[in-house]
C-alpha positions as CSV (number, residue, x, y, z in Angstrom):
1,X,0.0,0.0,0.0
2,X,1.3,3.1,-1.0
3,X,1.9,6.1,1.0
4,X,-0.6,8.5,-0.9
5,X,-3.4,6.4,-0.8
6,X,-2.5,5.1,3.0
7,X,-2.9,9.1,3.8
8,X,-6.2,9.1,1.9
9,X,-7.6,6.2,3.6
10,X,-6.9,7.7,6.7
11,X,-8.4,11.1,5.7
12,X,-11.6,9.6,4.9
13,X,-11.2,8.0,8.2
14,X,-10.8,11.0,10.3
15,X,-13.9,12.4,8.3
16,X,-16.1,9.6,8.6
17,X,-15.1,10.0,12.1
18,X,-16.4,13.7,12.7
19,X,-19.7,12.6,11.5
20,X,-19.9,10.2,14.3
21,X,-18.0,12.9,16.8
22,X,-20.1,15.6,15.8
23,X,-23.8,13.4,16.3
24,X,-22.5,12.0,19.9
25,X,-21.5,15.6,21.1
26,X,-24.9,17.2,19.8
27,X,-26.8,14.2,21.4
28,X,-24.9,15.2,24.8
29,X,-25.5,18.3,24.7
30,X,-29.5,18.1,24.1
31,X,-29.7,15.5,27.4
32,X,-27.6,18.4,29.8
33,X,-30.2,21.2,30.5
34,X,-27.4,23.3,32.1
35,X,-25.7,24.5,28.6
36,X,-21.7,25.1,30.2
37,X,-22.0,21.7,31.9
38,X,-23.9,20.4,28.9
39,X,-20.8,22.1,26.2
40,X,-18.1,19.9,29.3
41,X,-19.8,16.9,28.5
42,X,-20.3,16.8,25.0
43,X,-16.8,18.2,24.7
44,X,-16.0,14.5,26.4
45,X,-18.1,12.7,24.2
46,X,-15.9,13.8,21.0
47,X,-12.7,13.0,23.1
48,X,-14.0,9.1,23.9
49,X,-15.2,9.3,20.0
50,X,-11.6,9.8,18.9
51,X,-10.3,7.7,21.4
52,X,-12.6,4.9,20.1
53,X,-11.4,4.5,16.7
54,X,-7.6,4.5,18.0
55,X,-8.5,1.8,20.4
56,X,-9.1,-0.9,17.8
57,X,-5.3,-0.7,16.1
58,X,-3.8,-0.4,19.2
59,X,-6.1,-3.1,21.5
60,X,-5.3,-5.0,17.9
61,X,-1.7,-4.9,17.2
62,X,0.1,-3.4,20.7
63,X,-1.8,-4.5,23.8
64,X,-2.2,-8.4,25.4
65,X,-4.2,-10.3,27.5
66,X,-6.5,-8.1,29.8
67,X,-5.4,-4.6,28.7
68,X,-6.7,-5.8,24.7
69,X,-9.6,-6.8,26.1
70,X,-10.4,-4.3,28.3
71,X,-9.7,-1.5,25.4
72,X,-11.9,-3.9,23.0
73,X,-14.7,-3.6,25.7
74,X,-14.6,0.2,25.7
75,X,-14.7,0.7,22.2
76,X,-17.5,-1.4,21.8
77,X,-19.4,0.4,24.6
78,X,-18.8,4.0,23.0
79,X,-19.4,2.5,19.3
80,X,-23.0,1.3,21.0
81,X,-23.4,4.8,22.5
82,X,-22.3,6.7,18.8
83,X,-24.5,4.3,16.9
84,X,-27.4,5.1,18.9
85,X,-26.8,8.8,18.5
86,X,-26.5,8.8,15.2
87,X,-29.6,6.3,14.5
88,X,-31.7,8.5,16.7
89,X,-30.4,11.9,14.9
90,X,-31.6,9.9,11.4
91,X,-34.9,8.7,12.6
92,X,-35.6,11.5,14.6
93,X,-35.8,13.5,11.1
94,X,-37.3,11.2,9.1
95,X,-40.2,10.7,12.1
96,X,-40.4,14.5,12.5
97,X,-41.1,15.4,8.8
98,X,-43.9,12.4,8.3
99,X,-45.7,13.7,11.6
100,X,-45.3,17.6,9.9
101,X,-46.9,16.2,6.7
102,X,-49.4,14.3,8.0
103,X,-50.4,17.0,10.3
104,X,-50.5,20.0,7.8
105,X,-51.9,17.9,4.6
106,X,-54.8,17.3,7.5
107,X,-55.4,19.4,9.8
108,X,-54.1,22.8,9.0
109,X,-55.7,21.6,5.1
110,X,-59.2,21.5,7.4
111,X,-58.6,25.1,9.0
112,X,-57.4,26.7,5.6
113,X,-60.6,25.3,4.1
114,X,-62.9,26.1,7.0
115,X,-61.2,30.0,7.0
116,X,-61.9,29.9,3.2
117,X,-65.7,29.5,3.5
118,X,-65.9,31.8,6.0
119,X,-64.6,34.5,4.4
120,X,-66.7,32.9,1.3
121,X,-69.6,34.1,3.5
122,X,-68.3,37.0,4.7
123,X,-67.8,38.2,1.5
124,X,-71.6,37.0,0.4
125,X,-73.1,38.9,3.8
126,X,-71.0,41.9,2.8
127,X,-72.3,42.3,-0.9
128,X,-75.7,42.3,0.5
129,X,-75.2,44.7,3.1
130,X,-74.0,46.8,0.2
131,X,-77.0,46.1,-2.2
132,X,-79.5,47.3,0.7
133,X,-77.4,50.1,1.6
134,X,-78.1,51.1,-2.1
135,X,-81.6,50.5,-1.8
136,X,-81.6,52.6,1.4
137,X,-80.1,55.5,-0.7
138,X,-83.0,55.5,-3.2
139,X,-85.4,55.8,-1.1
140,X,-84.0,58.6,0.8
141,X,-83.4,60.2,-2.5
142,X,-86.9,59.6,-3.2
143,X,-87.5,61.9,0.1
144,X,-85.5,64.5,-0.7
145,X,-82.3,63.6,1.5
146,X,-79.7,63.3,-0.9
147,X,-76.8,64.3,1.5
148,X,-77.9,61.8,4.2
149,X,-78.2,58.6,0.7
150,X,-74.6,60.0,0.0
151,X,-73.2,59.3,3.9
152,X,-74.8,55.8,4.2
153,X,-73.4,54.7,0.8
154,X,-70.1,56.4,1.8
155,X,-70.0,54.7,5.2
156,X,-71.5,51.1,4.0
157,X,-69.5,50.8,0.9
158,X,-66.0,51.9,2.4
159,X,-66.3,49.4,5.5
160,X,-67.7,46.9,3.5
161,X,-65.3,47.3,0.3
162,X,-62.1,47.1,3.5
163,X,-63.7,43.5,4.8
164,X,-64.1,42.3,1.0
165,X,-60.6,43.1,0.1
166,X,-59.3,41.3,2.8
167,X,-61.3,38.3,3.4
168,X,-60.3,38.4,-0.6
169,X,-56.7,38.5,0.6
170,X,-57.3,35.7,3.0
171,X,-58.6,33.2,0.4
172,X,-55.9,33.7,-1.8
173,X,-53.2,33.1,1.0
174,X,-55.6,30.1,2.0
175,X,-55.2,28.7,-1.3
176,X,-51.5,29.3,-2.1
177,X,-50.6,27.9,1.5
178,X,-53.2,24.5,-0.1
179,X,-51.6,24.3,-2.9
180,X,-47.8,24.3,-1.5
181,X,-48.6,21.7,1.6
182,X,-50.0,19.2,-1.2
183,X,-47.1,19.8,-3.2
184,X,-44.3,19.2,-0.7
185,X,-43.2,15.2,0.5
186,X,-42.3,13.8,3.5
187,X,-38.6,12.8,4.4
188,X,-38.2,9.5,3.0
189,X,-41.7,8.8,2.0
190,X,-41.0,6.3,-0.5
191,X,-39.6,3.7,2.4
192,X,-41.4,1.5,4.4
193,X,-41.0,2.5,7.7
194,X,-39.4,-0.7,9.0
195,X,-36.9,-0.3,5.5
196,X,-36.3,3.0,6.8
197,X,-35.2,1.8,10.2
198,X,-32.5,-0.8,8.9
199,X,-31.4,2.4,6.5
200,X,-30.7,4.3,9.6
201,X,-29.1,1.5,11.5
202,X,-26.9,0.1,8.5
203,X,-25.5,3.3,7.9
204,X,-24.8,4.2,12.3
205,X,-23.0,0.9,11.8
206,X,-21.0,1.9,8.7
207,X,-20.0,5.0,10.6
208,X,-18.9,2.8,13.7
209,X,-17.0,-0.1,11.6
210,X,-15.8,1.8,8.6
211,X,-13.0,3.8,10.0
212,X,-11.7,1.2,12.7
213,X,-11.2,-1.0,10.2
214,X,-9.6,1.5,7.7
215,X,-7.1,2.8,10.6
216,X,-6.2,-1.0,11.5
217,X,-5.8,-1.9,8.0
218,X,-3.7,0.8,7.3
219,X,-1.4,0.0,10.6
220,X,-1.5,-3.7,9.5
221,X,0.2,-2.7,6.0
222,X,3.0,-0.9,7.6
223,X,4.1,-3.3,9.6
224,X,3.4,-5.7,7.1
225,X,6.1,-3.7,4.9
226,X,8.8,-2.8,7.3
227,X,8.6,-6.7,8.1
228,X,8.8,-7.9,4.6
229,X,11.7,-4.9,4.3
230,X,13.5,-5.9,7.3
231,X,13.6,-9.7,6.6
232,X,14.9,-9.1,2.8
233,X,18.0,-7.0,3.7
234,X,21.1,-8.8,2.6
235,X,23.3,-10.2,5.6
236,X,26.7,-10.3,5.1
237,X,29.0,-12.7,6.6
238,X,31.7,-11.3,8.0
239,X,34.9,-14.1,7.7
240,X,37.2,-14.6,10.2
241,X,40.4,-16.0,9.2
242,X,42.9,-16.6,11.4
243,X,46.8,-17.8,10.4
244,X,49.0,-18.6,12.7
245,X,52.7,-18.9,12.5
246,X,53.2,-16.3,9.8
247,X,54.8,-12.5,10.6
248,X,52.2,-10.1,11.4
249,X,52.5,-8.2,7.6
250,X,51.4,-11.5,5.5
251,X,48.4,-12.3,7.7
252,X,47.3,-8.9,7.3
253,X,45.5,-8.4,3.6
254,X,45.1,-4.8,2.3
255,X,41.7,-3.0,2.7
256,X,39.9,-3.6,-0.5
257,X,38.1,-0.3,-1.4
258,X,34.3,0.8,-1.3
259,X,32.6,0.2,-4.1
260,X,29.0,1.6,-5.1
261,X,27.6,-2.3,-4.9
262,X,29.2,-2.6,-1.0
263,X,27.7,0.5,0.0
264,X,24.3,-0.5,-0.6
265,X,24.7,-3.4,0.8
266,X,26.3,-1.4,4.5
267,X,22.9,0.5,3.9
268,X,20.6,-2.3,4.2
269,X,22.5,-3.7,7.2
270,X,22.6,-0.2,9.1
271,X,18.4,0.2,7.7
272,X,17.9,-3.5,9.3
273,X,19.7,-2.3,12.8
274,X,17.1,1.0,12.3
275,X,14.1,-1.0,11.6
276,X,14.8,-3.7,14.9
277,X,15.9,-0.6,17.1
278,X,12.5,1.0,15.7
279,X,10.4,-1.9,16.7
280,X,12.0,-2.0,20.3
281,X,10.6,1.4,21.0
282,X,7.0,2.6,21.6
283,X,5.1,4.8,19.0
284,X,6.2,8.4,19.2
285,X,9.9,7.6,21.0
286,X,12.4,10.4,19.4
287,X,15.1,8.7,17.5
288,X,18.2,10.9,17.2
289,X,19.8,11.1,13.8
290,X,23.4,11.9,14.7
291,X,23.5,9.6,17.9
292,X,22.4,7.0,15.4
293,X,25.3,8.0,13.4
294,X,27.7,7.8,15.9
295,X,26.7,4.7,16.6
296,X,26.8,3.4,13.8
297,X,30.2,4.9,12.9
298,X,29.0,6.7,9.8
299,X,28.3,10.2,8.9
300,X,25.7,12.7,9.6
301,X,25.0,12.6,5.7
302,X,24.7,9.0,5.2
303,X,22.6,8.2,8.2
304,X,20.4,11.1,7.2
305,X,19.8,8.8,4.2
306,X,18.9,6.2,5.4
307,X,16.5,7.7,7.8
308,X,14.6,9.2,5.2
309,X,14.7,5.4,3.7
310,X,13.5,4.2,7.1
311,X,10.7,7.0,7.1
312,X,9.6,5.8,3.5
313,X,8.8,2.3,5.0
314,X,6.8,3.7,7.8
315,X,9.1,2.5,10.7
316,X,9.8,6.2,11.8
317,X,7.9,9.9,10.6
318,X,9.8,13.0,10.5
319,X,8.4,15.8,13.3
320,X,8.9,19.4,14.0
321,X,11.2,18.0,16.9
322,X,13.1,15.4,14.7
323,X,12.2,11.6,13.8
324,X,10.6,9.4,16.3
325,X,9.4,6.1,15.9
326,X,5.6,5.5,13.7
């Protein structure tokens, strides 16, 4: 696995991690009336969230006995308590919308209608108020009282004209408001609600299992590949000969010179020693470049090398403080 898509998985991890964060830590804080202790707590929850998915590598591929076991049981417990919040954040929607739909394509359809023929009425008692008004005006006219016929149509028709216009008003708002409930859907309205419920619980699970098993696969592969590294390095013999009876200047041989092919292979003995030195340590240990070197009896240059060789297997990372162990 290479490193690129190694820091992808883990991306995706970390983000399909939030989700579950984020869900746990809102779910806290709605339970917690008083909102600072209610912010403590749910600030918690996110900390045991994260602490979760970096149980299962480590319970997986560090700890023994009770201490894996232990850790195992934990993670379980707050996976249980995530999945929950996550299911009851999905359902809790879903549930929420079909009891809003059902409620305003029924009962608030009833009361728009019922307003609609009021007003209907209204509008039917105000026309006649208007035609006898008008027949009121005639016959005072008739009399001789044109001034008083002129006041009562004034007085009837503007009051009456205000109510029509807005009971008017009223309908049309009734009506629009009709037409947009019956055009709206519920949340998942196509599902059955029992299909709906394994939806929700499927994908709480995906969030739970998804991400522990990319952040223990991913741990898996490095160790796989400093291991198949480590065990592939070229051991060199070193031969002993020892003559005895000759003078001191024929036993000795002259020091055959360095070539390209003998360095490499002094580089895959010194990365070996790295790599077992490495595993010895626990994750985050510094591991110091030129007391390696010194060490090793090499130079700061060549043992810089071979720790960025080291560092491209995955057995140590580079940090702002200097390598330590991966």
């Amino acid at each position: 696995m290479s490193k690129k898509l190694s820091a992808l998985l883990v991306a995706i991890a970390f983000l399909l991690s939030s989700v579950t964060a984020i869900s746990v830590a809102l779910a806290m804080y709605a339970l917690i009336e008083d909102k600072n202790l209610a912010l403590l707590f749910a600030s918690a929850a996110v900390l045991l969230d994260v602490f979760k998915y970096l149980a299962w590598p480590v319970a997986i591929r560090v700890l023994r006995g009770t201490s894996a076991a232990l850790t195992i049981a934990c993670a379980l417990m707050l996976s249980g308590v995530s999945g929950w919040a996550t299911y009851d954040r999905l359902m809790t929607s879903i549930s929420v919308s079909r009891a809003t739909h059902e409620v305003m394509t029924t009962e608030r359809v009833a009361a728009l209608i019922t307003m609609a023929q009021k007003d209907s009425a209204l509008i039917s008692q105000l026309d006649k108020e208007i035609s006898d008004a008008a027949t009121q005006a005639n016959d005072l006219r008739q009399r001789g009282m044109v001034s008083k016929a002129l006041e009562l149509e004034e007085s009837v028709g503007s009051r009456a004209a205000a109510q029509r216009t807005q009971a008017l008003t009223r309908i049309n708002a009734g009506s629009l408001e009709i037409a947009q409930i019956k055009s709206t859907v519920a949340k998942a309205s196509s599902l059955a609600p029992l299909f709906a419920q394994f939806l929700c619980v499927g994908f709480a699970m995906a969030l739970e299992i998804v991400p522990a098993l990319i952040l223990t696969g991913v741990r898996s592969a490095r160790r796989s590949r400093t291991h198949v590294v480590a065990s592939s390095s070229i051991e060199t013999p070193s031969l002993e000969i020892e003559v005895t009876g000759l003078p001191r200047e024929v036993t000795e041989t002259p020091e055959t010179p360095k070539t390209g092919e003998t360095l490499l292979d002094t580089n895959a003995e010194i990365l070996k020693t790295l790599v077992v030195h490495a595993k010895t340590l626990a994750p985050g240990t510094p591991v110091k470049l030129k007391e390696f070197a010194k060490n090793s009896r090499i130079g700061n240059l060549r043992a810089g090398e071979i720790f960025r060789n080291a560092e491209s297997l995955g057995v140590i990372r580079k940090t702002t403080i200097g390598y330590v162990t991966a």
